[in-house]
C-alpha positions in Angstrom: 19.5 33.2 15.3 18.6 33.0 19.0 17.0 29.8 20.6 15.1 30.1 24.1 13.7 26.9 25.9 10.9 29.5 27.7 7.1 30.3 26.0 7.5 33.0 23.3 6.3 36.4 24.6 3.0 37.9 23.0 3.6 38.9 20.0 3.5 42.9 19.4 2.5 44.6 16.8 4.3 43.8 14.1 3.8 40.2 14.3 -0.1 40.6 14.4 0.3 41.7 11.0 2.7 39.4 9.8 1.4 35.7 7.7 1.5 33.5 10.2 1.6 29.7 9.1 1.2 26.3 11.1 4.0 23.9 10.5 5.3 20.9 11.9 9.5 21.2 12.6 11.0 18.1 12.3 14.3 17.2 13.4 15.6 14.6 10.6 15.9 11.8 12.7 12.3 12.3 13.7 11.0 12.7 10.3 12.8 9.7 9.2 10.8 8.0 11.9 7.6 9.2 11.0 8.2 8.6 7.2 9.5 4.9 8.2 6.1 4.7 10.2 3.8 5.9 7.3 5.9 3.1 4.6 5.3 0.2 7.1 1.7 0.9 7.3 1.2 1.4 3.4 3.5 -1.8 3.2 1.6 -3.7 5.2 -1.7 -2.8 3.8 0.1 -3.8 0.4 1.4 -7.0 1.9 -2.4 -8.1 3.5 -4.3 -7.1 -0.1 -1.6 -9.0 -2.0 -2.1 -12.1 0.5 -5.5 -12.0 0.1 -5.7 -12.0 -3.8 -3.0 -14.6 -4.1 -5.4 -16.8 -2.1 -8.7 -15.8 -4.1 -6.5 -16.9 -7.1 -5.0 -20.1 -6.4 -8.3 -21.4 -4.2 -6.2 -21.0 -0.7 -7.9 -20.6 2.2 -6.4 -16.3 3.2 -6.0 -15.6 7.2 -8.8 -14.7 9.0 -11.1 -12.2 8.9 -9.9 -11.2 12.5 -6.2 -12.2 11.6 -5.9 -9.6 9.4 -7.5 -7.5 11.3 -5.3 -7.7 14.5 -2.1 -7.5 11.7 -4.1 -4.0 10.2 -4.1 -3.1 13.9 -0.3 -3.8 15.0 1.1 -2.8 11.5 -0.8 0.0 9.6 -2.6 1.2 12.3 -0.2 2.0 15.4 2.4 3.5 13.5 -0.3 5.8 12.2 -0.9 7.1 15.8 3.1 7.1 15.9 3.0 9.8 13.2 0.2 11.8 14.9 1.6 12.0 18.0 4.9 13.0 16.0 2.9 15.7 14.4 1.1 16.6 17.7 4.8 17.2 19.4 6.4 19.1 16.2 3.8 21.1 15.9 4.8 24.9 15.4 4.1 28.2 14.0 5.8 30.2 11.7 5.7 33.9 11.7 6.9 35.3 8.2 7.9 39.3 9.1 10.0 41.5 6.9 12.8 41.4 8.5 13.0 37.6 10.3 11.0 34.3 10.3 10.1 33.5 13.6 9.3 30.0 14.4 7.9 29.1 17.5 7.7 25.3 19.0 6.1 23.9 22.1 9.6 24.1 23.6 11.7 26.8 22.2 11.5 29.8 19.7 13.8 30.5 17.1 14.4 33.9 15.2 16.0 34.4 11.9 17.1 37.1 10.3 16.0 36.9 6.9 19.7 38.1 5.2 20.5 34.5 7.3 18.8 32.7 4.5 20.1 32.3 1.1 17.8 29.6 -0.5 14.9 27.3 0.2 14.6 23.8 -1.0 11.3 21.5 -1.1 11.5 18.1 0.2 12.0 15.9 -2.8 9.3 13.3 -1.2 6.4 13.9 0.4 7.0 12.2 3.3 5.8 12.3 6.3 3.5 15.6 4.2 5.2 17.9 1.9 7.8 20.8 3.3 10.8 22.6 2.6 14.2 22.9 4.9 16.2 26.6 4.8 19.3 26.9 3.3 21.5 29.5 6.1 24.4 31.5 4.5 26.5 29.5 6.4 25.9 26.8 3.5 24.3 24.4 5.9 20.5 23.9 6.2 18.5 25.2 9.7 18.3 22.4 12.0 14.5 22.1 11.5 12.8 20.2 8.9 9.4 22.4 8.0 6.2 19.9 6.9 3.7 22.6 5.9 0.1 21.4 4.0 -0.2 24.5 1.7 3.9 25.1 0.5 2.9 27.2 -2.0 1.6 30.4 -0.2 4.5 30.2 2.8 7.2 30.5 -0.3 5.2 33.4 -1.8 5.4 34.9 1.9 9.3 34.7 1.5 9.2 36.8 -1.8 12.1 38.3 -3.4 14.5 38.4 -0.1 14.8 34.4 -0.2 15.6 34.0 -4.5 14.7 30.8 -4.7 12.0 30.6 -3.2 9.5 31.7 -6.8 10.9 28.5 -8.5 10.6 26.4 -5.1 6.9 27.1 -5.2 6.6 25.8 -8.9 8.9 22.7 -8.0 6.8 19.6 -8.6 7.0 18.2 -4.8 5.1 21.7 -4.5 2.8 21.6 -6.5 1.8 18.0 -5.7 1.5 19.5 -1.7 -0.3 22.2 -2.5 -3.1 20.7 -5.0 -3.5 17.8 -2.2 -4.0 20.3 0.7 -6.5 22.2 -1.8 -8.8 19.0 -2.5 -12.1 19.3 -0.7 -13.0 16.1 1.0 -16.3 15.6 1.1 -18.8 13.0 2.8 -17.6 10.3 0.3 -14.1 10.5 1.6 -14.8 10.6 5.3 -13.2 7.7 6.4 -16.5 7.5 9.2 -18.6 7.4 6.3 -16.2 5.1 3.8 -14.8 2.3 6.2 -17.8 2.8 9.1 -21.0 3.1 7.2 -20.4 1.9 3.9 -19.5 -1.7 4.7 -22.5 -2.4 6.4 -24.5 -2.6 3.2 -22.6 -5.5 1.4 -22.7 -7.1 5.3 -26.4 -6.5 5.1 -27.0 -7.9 1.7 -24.5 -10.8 2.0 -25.9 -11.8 5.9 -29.0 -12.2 4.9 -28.7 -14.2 1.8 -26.1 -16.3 4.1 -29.4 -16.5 6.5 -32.2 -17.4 3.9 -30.0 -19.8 2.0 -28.5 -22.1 5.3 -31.0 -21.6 7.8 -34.5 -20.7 5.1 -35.5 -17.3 6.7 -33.4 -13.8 8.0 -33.6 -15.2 11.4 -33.3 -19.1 11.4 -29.7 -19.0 12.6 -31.2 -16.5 15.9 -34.5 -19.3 16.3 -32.1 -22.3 16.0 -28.8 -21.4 17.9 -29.4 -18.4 19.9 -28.7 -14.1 19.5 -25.1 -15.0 20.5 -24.5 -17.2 17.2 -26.7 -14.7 15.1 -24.4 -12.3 16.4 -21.4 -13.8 16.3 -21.7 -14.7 12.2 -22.9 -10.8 11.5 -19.7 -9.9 13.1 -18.0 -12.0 11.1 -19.5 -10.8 7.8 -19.0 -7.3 9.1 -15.6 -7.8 10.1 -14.5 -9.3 6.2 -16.3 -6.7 4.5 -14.2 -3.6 6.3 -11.0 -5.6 6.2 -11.5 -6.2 2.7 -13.1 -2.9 1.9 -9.8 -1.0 3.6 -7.4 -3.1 1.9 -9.1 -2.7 -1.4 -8.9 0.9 -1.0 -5.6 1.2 0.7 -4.3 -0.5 -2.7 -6.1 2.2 -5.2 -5.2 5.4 -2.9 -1.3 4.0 -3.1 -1.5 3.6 -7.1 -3.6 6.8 -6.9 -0.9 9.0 -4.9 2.4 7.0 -6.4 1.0 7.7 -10.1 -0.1 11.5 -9.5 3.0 11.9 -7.6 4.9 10.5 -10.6 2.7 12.5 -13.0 3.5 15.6 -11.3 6.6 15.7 -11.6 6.4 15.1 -15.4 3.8 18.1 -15.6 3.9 19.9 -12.7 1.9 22.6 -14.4 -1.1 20.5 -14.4 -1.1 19.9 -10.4 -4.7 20.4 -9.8 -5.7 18.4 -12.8 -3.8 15.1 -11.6 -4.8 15.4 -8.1 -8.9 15.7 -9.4 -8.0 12.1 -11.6 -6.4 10.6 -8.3 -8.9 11.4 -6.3 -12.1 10.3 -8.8 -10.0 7.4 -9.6 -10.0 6.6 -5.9 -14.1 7.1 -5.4 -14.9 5.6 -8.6 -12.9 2.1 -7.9 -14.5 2.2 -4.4 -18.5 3.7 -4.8 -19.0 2.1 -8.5 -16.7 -0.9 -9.1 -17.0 -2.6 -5.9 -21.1 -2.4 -6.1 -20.7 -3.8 -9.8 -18.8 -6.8 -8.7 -21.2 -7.3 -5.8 -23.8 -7.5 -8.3 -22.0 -9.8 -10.7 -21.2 -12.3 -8.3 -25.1 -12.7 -7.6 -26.0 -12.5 -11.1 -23.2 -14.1 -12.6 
């Protein structure tokens, strides 16, 4: 195995041919921190929602709108741009030829012979994505963590001259990897379109009742107190309706992902099936149920 800090040179022609995948290389201090990062902001997004209910429930007044906003920003938010610039500076590529895997980082490039390794093993969570480490035949795994979207067709690359790499492409963590990377997201689960668009129709619906019902018209609050008050209380509406909206659907896509996860692994077989009920689980809880409750709470 040979290590060079300098820029890999271009790659001939046997490397043009060979499958060529994007990874991320982790160092396992690293991806501790950027698994660490992803649990505090699901935690806290946890912690918020929960707060919120507890105070819908026992009649207590919850933070503020713009409370809980600053605490999604400082908590969930900035170690979410931790973990991207983490996978910004791992970023890598890995070259699978038949006689070495090359793996080149933004600082140094590594070549391995492929007799070198004698097993592959998939990260048993998915966290901060799913990947696998390199077992060497020195017994001890490469010094590089590998996050890759799609495991499945990087372990098929491998083939016969890594053995276990066939049953580390059925292995549950896998399986669950591959049928997330394979999920087309479509307009519904833009997160533009879900948490920038979409809260501005219950705002809409629930400023104006606000404005007919206090001040008798859509604009009484504007011809009695001025556009900075009409502004400042359609910001507010605005402001509880995404905070509310993202913790509502921050709590559903953590069940969602912590119960096809836990499916998976009890049939990993039916991968692609469990990822399709997560994922309608997700959109149905978010485009149908929260609608339905609007409704109920002016009809009820």
């Amino acid at each position: 195995m040979h290590a060079a800090a300098e820029p890999a040179p271009p790659p001939g022609p046997g490397e043009d041919a060979a499958p060529r995948f994007h990874v991320h290389a982790w160092r396992p201090a690293l991806r501790l921190l950027a698994a660490t990062a992803q649990l505090l902001s699901a935690s806290n997004l946890l912690y918020l929602g929960a707060l919120s209910l507890l105070g819908i429930l026992e009649g207590l007044d919850p933070p503020s709108p713009f409370q809980m906003l600053v605490q999604l920003a400082v908590f969930s938010l900035l170690p979410l741009v931790l973990v991207w610039m983490l996978r910004r500076f791992t970023a890598s590529t890995l070259l699978v030829e038949p006689a070495r895997l090359v793996l080149q980082s933004r600082t140094a490039r590594f070549e391995i012979p492929r007799e070198s390794v004698t097993g592959v093993e998939p990260w048993k969570l998915p966290l901060p994505g799913s990947g696998l480490v390199l077992r060497m035949k020195s017994g001890r795994r490469f010094q590089y963590h590998l996050q890759v979207a799609a495991p499945v067709p990087l372990l098929n690359a491998l083939g016969a001259s890594v053995p276990s790499s066939a049953p580390a492409a059925e292995h549950p963590s896998s399986r669950f990897g591959q049928a997330r990377h394979d999920w087309r997201r479509r307009l519904l689960d833009k997160p533009a379109f879900k948490f920038g668009l979409i809260p501005l129709v219950p705002t809409g619906i629930m400023f104006r009742a606000h404005q007919y019902i206090t001040f008798g018209g859509l604009f009484g609050e504007y011809d009695m107190f001025g556009l900075a008050a009409y502004l400042r209380t359609f910001a507010l509406y605005w402001v509880s309706f995404t905070t509310g909206l993202l913790l509502y659907a921050g709590f559903w896509r953590f069940a969602a992902e912590l119960l096809a996860f836990a499916m998976t692994w009890l049939l990993p077989s039916r991968a692609r099936g469990i990822r399709l009920a997560a994922e309608w689980l997700c959109r149905l809880m978010y485009y149908v149920a929260v609608p339905a409750l609007i409704a109920w709470r002016f009809l009820g």
